[in-house]
C-alpha positions as a Markdown table, in Angstrom:
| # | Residue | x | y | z |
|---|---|---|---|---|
| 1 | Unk | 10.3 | -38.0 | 72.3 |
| 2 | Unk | 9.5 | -41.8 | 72.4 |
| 3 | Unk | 6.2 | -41.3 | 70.8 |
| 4 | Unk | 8.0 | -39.5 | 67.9 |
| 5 | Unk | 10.3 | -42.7 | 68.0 |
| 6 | Unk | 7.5 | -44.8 | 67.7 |
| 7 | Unk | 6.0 | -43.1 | 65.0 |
| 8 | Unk | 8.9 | -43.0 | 63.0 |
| 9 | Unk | 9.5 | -46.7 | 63.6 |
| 10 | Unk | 6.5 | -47.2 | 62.1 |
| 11 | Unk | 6.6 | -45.8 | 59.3 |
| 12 | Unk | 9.7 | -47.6 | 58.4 |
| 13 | Unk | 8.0 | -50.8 | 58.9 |
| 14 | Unk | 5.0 | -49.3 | 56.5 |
| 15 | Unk | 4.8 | -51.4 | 53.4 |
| 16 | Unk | 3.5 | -49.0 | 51.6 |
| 17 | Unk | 6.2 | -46.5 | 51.9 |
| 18 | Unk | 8.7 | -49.3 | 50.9 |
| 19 | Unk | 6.6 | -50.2 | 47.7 |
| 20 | Unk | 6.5 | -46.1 | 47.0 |
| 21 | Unk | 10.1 | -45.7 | 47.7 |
| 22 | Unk | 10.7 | -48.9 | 45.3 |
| 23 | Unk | 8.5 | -47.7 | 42.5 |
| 24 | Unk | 10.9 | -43.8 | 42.8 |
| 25 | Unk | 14.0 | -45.7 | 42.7 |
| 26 | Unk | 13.0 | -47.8 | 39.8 |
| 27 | Unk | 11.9 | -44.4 | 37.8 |
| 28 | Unk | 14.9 | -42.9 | 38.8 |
| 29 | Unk | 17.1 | -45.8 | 37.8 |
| 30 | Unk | 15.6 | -45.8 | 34.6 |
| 31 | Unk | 15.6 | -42.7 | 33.6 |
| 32 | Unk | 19.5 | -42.2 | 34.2 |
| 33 | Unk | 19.9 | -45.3 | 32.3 |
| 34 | Unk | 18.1 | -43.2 | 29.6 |
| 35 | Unk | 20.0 | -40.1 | 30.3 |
| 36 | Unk | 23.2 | -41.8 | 29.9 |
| 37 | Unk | 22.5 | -43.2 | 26.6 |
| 38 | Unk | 21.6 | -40.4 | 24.9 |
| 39 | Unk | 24.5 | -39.3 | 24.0 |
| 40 | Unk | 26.0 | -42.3 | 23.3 |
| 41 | Unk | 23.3 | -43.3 | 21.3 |
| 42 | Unk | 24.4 | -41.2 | 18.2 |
| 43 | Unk | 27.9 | -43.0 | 18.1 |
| 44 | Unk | 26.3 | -46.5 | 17.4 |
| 45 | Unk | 25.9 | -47.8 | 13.8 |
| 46 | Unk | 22.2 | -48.0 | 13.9 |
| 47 | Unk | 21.3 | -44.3 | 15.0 |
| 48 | Unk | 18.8 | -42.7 | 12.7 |
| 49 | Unk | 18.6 | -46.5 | 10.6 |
| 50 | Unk | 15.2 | -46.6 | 10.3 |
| 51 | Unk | 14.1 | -42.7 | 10.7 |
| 52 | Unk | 16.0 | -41.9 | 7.9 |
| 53 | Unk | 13.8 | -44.2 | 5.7 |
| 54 | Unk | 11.0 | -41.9 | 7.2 |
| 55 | Unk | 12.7 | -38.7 | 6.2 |
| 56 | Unk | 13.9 | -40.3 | 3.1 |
| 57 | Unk | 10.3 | -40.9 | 1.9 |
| 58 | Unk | 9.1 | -37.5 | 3.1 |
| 59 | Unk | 11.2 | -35.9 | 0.4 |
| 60 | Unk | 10.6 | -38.0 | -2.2 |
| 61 | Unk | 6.8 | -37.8 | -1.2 |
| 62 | Unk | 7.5 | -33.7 | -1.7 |
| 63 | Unk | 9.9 | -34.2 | -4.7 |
| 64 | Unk | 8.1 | -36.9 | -7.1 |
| 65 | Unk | 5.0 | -37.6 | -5.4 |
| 66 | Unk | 5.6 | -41.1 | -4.1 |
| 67 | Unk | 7.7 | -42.0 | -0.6 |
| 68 | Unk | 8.5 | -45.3 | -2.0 |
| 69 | Unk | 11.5 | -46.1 | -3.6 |
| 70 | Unk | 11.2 | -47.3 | -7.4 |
| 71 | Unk | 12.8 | -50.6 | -6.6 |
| 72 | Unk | 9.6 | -51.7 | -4.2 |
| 73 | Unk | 7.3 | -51.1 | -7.0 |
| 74 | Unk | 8.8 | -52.4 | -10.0 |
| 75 | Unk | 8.8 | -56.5 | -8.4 |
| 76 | Unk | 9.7 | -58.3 | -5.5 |
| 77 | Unk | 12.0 | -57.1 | -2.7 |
| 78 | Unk | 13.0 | -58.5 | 0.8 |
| 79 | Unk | 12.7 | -56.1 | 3.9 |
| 80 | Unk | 15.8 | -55.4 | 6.2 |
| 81 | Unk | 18.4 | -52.6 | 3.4 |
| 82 | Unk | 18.7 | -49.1 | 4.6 |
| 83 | Unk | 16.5 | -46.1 | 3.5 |
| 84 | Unk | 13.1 | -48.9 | 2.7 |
| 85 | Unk | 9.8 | -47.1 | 3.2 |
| 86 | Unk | 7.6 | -49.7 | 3.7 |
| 87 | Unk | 4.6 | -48.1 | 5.6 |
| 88 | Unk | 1.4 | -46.1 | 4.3 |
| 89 | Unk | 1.8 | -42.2 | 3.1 |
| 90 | Unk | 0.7 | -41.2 | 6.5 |
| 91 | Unk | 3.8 | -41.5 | 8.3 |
| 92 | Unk | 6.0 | -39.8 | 5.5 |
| 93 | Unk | 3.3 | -36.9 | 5.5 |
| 94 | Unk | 3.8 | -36.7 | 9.1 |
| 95 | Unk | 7.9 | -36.6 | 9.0 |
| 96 | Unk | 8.0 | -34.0 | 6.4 |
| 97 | Unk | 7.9 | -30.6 | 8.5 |
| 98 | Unk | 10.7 | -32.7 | 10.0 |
| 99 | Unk | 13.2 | -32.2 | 7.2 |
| 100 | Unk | 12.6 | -28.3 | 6.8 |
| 101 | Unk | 15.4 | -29.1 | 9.8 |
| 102 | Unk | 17.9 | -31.2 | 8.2 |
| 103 | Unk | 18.8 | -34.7 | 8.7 |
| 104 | Unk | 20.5 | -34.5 | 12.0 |
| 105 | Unk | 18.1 | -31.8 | 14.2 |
| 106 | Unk | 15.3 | -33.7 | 13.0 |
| 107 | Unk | 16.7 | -37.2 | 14.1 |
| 108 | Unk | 17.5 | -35.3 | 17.6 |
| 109 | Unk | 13.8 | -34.0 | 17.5 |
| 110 | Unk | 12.5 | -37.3 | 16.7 |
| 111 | Unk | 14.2 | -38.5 | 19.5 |
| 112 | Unk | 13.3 | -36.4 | 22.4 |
| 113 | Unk | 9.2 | -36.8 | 20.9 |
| 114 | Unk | 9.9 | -40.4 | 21.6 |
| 115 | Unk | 11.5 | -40.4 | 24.9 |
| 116 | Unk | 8.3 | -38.2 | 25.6 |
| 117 | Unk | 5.9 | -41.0 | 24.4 |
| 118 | Unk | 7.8 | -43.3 | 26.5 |
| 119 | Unk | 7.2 | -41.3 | 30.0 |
| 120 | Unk | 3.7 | -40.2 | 28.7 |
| 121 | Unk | 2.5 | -43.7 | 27.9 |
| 122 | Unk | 3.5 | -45.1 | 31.2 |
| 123 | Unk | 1.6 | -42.3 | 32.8 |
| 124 | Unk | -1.3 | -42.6 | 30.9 |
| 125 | Unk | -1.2 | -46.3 | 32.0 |
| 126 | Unk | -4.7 | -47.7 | 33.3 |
| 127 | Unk | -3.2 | -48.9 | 36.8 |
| 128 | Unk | -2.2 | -47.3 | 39.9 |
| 129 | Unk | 0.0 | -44.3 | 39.9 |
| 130 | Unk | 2.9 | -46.4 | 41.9 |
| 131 | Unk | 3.0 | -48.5 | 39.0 |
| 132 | Unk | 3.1 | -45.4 | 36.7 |
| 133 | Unk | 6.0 | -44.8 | 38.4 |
| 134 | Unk | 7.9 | -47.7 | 37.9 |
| 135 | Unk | 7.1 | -48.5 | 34.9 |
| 136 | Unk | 8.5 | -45.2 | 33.1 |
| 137 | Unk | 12.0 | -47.0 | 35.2 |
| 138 | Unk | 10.9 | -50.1 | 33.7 |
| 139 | Unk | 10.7 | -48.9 | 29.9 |
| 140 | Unk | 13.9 | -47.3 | 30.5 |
| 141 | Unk | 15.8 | -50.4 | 31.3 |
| 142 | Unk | 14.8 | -52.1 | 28.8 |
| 143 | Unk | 16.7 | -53.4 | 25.8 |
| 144 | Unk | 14.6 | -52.9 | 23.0 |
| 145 | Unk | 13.4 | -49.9 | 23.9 |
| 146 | Unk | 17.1 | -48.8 | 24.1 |
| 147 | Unk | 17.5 | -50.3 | 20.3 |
| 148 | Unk | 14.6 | -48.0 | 19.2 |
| 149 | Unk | 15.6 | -44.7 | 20.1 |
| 150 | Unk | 18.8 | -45.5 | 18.2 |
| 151 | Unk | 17.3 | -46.6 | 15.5 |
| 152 | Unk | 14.2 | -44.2 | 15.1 |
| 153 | Unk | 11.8 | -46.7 | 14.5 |
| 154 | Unk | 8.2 | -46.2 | 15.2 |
| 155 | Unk | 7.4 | -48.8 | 17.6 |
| 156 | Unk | 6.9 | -46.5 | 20.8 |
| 157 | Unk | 4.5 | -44.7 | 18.7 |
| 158 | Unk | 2.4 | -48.1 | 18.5 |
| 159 | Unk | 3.1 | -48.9 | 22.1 |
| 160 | Unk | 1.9 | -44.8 | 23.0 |
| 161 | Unk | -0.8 | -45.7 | 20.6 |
| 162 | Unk | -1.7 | -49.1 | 22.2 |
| 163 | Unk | -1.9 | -47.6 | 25.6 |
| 164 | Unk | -4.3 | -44.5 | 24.7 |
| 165 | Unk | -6.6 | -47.2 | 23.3 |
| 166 | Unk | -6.4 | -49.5 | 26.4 |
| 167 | Unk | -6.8 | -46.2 | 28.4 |
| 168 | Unk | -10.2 | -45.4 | 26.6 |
| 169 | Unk | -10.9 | -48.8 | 26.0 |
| 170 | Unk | -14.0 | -49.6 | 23.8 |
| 171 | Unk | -14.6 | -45.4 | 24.0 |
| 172 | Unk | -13.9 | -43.2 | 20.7 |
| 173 | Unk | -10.2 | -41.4 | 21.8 |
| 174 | Unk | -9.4 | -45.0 | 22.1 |
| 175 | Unk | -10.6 | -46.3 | 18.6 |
| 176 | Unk | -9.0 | -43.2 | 17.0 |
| 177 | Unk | -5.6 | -44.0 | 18.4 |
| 178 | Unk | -6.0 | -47.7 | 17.2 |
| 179 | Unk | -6.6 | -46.0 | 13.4 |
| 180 | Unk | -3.9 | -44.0 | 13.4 |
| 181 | Unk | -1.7 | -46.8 | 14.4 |
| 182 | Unk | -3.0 | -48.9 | 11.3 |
| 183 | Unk | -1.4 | -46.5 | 8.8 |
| 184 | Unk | 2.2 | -47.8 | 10.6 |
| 185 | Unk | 1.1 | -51.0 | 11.8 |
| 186 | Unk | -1.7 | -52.8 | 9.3 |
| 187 | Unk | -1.6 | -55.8 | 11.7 |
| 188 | Unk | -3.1 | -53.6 | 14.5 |
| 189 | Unk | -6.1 | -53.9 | 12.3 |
| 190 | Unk | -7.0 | -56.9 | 14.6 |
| 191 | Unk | -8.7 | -54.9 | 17.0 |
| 192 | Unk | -10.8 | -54.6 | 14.4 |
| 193 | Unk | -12.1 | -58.1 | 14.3 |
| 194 | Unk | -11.8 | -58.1 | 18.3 |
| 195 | Unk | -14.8 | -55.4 | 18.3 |
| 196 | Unk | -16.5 | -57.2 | 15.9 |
| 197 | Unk | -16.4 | -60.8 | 17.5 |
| 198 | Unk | -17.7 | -58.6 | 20.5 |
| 199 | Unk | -19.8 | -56.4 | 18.5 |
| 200 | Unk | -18.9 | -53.5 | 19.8 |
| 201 | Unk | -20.1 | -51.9 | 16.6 |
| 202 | Unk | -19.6 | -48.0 | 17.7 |
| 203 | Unk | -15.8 | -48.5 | 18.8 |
| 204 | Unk | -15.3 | -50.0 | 15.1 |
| 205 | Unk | -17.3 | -47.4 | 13.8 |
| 206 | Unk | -14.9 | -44.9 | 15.1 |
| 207 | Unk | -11.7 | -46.7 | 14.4 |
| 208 | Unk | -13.1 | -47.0 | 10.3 |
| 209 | Unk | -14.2 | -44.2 | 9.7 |
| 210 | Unk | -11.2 | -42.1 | 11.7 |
| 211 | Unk | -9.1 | -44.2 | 9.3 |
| 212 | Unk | -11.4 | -43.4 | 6.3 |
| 213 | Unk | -11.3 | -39.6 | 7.0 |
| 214 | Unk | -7.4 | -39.6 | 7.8 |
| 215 | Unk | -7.0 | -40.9 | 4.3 |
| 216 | Unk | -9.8 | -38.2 | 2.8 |
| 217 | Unk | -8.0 | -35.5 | 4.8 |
| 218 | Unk | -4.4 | -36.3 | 3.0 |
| 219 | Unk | -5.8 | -36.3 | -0.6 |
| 220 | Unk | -6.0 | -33.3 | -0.9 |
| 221 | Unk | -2.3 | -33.0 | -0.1 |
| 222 | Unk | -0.6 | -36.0 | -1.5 |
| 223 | Unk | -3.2 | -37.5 | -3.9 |
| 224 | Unk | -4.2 | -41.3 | -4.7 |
| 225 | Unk | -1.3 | -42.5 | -6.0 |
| 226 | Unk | 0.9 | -42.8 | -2.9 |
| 227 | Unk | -2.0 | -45.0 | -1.5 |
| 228 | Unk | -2.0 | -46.8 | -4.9 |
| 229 | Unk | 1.8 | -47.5 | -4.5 |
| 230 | Unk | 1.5 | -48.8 | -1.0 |
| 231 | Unk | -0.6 | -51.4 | -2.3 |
| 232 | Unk | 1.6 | -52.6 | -5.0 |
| 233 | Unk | 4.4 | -52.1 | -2.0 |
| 234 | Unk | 2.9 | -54.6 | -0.1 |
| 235 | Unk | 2.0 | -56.8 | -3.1 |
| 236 | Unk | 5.7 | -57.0 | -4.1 |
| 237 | Unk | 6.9 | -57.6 | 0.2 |
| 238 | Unk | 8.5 | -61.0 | -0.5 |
| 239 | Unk | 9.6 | -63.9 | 2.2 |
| 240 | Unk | 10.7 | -62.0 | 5.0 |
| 241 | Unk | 10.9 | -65.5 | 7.2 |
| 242 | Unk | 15.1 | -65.7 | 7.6 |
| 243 | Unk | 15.7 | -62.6 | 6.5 |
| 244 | Unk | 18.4 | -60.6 | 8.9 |
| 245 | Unk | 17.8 | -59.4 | 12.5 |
| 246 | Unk | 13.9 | -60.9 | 11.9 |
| 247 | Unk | 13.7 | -62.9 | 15.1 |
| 248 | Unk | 10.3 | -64.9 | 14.7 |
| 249 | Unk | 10.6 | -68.2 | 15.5 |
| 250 | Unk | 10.8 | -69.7 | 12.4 |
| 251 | Unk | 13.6 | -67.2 | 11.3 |
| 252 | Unk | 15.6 | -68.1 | 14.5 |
| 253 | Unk | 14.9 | -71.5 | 13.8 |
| 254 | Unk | 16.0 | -71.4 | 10.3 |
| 255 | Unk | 19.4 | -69.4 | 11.4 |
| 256 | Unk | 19.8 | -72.8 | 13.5 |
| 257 | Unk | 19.6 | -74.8 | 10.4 |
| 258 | Unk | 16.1 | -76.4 | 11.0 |
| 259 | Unk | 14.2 | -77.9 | 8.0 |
| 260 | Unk | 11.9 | -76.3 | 5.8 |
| 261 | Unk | 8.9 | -78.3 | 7.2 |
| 262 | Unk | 10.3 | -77.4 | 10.6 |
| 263 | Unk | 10.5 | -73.9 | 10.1 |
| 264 | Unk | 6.8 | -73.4 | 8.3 |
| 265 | Unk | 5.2 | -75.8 | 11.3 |
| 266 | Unk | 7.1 | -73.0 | 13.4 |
| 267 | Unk | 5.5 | -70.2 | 11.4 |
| 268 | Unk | 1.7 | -71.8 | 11.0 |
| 269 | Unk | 2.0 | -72.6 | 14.6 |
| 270 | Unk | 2.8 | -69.0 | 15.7 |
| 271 | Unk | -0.2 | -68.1 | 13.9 |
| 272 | Unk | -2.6 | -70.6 | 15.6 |
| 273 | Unk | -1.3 | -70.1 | 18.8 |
| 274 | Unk | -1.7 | -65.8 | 18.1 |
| 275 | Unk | -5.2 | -66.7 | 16.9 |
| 276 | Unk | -6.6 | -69.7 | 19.9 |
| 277 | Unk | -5.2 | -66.5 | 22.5 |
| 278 | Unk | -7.2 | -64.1 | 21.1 |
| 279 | Unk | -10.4 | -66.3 | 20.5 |
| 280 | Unk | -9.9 | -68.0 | 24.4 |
| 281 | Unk | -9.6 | -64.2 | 25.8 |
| 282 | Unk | -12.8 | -63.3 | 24.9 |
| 283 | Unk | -13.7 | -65.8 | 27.5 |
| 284 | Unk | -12.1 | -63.5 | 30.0 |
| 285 | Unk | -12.6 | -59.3 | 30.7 |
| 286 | Unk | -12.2 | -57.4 | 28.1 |
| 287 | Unk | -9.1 | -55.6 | 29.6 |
| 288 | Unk | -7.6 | -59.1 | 29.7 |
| 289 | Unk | -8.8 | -59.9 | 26.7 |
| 290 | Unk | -7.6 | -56.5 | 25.0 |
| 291 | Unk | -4.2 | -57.1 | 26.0 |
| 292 | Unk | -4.0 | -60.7 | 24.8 |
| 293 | Unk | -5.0 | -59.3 | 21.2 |
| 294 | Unk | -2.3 | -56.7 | 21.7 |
| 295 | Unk | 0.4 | -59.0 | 21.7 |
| 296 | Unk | -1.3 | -61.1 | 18.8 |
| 297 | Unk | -1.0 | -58.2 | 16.5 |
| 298 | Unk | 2.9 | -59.0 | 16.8 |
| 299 | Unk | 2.0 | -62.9 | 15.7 |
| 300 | Unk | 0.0 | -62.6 | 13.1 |
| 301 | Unk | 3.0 | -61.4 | 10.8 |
| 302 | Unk | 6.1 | -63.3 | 10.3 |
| 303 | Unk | 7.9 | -60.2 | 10.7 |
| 304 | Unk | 9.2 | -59.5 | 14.3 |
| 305 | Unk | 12.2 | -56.7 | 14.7 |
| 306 | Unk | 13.5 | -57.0 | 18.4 |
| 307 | Unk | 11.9 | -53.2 | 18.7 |
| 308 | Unk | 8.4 | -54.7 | 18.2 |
| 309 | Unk | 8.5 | -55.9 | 21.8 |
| 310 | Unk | 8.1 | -52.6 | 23.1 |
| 311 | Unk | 4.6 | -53.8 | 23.4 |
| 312 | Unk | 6.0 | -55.7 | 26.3 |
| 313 | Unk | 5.3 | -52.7 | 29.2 |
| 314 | Unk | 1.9 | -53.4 | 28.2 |
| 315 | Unk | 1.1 | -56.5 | 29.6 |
| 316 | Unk | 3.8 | -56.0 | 32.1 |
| 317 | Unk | 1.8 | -53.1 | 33.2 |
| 318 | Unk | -1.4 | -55.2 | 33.2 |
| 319 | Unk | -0.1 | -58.1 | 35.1 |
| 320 | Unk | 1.2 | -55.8 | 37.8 |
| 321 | Unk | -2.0 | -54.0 | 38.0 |
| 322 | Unk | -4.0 | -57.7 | 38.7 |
| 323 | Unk | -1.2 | -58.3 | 41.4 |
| 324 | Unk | 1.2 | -60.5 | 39.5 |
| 325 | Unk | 4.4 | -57.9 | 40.1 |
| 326 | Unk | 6.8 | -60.5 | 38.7 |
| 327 | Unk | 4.9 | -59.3 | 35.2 |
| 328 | Unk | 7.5 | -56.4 | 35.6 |
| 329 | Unk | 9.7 | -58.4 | 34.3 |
| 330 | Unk | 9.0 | -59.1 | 31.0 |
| 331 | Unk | 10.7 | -55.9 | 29.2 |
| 332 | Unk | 13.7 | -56.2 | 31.2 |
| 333 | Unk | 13.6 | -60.0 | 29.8 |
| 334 | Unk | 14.8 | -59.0 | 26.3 |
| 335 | Unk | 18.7 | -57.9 | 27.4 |
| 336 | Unk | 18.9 | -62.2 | 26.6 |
| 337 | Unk | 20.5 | -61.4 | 23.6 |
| 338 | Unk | 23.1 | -59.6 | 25.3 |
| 339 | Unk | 24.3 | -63.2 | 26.4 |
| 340 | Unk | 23.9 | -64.7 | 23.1 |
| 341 | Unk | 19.9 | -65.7 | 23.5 |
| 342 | Unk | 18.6 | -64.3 | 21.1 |
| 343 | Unk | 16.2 | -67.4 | 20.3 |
| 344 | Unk | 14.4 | -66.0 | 23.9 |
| 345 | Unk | 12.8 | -62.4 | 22.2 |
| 346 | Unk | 9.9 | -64.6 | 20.1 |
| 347 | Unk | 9.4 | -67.0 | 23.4 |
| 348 | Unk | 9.2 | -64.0 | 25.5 |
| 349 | Unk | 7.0 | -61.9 | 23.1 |
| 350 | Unk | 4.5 | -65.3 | 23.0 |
| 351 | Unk | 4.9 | -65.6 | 26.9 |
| 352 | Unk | 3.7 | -61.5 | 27.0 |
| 353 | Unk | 0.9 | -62.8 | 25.4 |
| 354 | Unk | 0.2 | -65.6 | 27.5 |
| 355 | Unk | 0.9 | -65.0 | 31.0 |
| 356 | Unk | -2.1 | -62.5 | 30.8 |
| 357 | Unk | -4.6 | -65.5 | 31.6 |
| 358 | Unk | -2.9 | -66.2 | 35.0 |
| 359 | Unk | -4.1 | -62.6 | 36.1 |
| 360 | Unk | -7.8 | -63.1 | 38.0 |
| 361 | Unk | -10.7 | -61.6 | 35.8 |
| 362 | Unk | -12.1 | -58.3 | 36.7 |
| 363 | Unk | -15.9 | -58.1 | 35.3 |
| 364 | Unk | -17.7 | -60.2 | 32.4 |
| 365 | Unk | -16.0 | -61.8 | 30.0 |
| 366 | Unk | -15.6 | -59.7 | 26.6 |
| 367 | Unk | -17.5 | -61.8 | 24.3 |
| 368 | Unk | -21.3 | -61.5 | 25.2 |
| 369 | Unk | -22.2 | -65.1 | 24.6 |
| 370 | Unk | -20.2 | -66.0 | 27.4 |
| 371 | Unk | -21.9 | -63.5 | 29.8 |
| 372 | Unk | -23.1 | -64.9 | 33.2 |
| 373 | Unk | -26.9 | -64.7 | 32.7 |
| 374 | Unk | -28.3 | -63.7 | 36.0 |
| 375 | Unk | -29.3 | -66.3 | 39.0 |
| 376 | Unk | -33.2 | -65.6 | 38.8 |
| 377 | Unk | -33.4 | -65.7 | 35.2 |
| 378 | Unk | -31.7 | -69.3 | 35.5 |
| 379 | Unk | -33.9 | -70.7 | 38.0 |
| 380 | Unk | -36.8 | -69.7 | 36.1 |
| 381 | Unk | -35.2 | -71.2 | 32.9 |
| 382 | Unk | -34.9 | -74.8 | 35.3 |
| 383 | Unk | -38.6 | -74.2 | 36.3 |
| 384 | Unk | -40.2 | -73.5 | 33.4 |
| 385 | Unk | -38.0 | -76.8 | 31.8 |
| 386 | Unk | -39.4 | -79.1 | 34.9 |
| 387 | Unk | -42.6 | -77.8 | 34.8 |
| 388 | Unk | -43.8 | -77.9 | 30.6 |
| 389 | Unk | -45.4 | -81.1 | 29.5 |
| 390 | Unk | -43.6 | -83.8 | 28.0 |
């Protein structure tokens, strides 16, 4: 009887029981949080806002040939009105079985495939299965991920995207998923340049010519054209720095009433800063260094919706793994707007990309130049160099 006491006493003072028992309770919370909001998620103004751009485009796609609306390719627009399509044919190809539903199944479909991503993508997470576990609670609490199931945005695609390729980093599944999430999210094309500083010519190998074939694949179906019009699309995107609910910094501090040279320093400086992260990670492991550039892809665009930063969880996820659990925090950071703060999302999207370099490096850094060359061919560099004739 007392060694049964003792045993259990034990195991209550077991650490890791309290850290397992932490990381269930934070899955469950989240997850009922998620629960919970489902329902109420179709009574808000923004439910379906941005899906049914998707499913608006897939008909016209069927219907005339082209997702894009006629305004986006006769001149100039501004992002932000309901029903834009502003993304490549893919997505629009994709959503089109969708509408064989109607409107309001498929939003509810769309919704449930996300909320699937969600779970999936923190399992599929390169750390331990602890933090698995919490961080499926972790998404769930979190503002903005809240904000795009209502809305039916994409951006948990990118994030389920972003994880696969950090799961199979530098591998082929893992340059696959980084083309597919080009057709949605051209800025992800930085990866592209990260391989190539690194020249790690086989992942960007895969990562073209998946993107190359996707596109060959859909001709048949859809044609040039829609391609052709997502060019002039993109040619005719006008300022978007200011316009409403974009919360890069230089659109916050234009809201505030900053000067024009204030707010483009703002915007060049976002840029520089995206740009010296990614360049100084390559210092560092290339899982360190791969989740710096995952963050930049946000920077490098002076577009930023509030749903972007579901890219948080991923170097939340990373920071945890390397021991820094207070990383956790950084999705549950964006509810700042809640309390009128919503000047924080574009400091805490840059400090996502930031606090990475306070985790210790695991392995050589991810630029070869800056590999450790081993001890004995050093000291037979220095002998050879005191040794030859002057």
């Amino acid at each position: 009887m007392q060694r049964r006491g003792k045993r259990s006493g034990l195991a209550l003072r077991n650490p890791e029981l309290w850290r397992d028992a932490a990381a269930m309770a934070l899955c469950a919370v989240g997850l009922i949080v998620v629960a919970l909001a489902l329902p109420i998620l179709p009574l808000s103004r923004a439910w379906g806002f941005d899906f049914m751009a998707y499913y608006g485009a897939a008909l016209r796609l069927a219907e005339t040939g082209t997702p894009y609306l006629a305004a986006t390719l006769a001149g100039p627009f501004s992002p932000g009105p309901a029903g834009l399509y502003l993304y490549s044919p893919l997505p629009s190809l994709l959503a089109w079985p969708m509408t064989l539903l109607g409107s309001a199944a498929a939003t509810d479909l769309w919704l449930v495939l996300r909320v699937g991503l969600l779970i999936g993508g923190a399992l599929l997470m390169p750390v331990s299965w602890r933090l698995r576990v919490a961080l499926i609670g972790v998404g769930g609490l979190s503002l903005v991920v809240l904000i795009d199931l209502a809305l039916g945005n994409v951006s948990l695609v990118i994030t389920f995207l972003t994880i696969v390729a950090w799961r199979y980093l530098d591998r082929p599944a893992g340059a696959l998923a980084v083309a597919l999430s080009l057709f949605a999210r051209p800025t992800m094309g930085l990866f592209l340049l990260w391989w190539a500083a690194r020249r790690r010519w086989l992942p960007l190998a895969w990562s073209v010519g998946g993107a190359g074939v996707i596109v060959l694949l859909t001709l048949p179906l859809i044609g040039l054209g829609p391609y052709l019009d997502y060019l002039a699309v993109l040619r005719n995107l006008g300022a978007v720095t200011g316009v409403p609910n974009n919360v890069d910094l230089a659109s916050i501090l234009l809201g505030y009433g900053a000067p024009s040279l204030l707010v483009s320093g703002a915007l060049l400086a976002t840029y520089a800063i995206a740009a010296a992260a990614s360049l100084l990670s390559l210092r560092r492991d290339r899982e360190l260094s791969f989740v710096v550039v995952s963050m930049a892809t946000l920077f490098v665009s002076p577009l930023l919706w509030d749903h972007y930063l579901t890219q948080l969880i991923v170097p939340a996820a990373f920071l945890a793994g390397r021991g820094r659990i207070w990383g956790l925090a950084l999705p549950l950071l964006v509810w700042t707007p809640v309390l009128g703060m919503t000047w924080a999302l574009p400091v805490i999207g840059l400090a996502g990309m930031l606090l990475p370099f306070a985790a210790p490096d695991r392995g050589e850094p991810a630029l070869a130049a800056w590999r450790r060359r081993p001890t004995v061919q050093l000291v037979t560099e220095r002998s050879s160099r005191t040794t030859s004739p002057t």
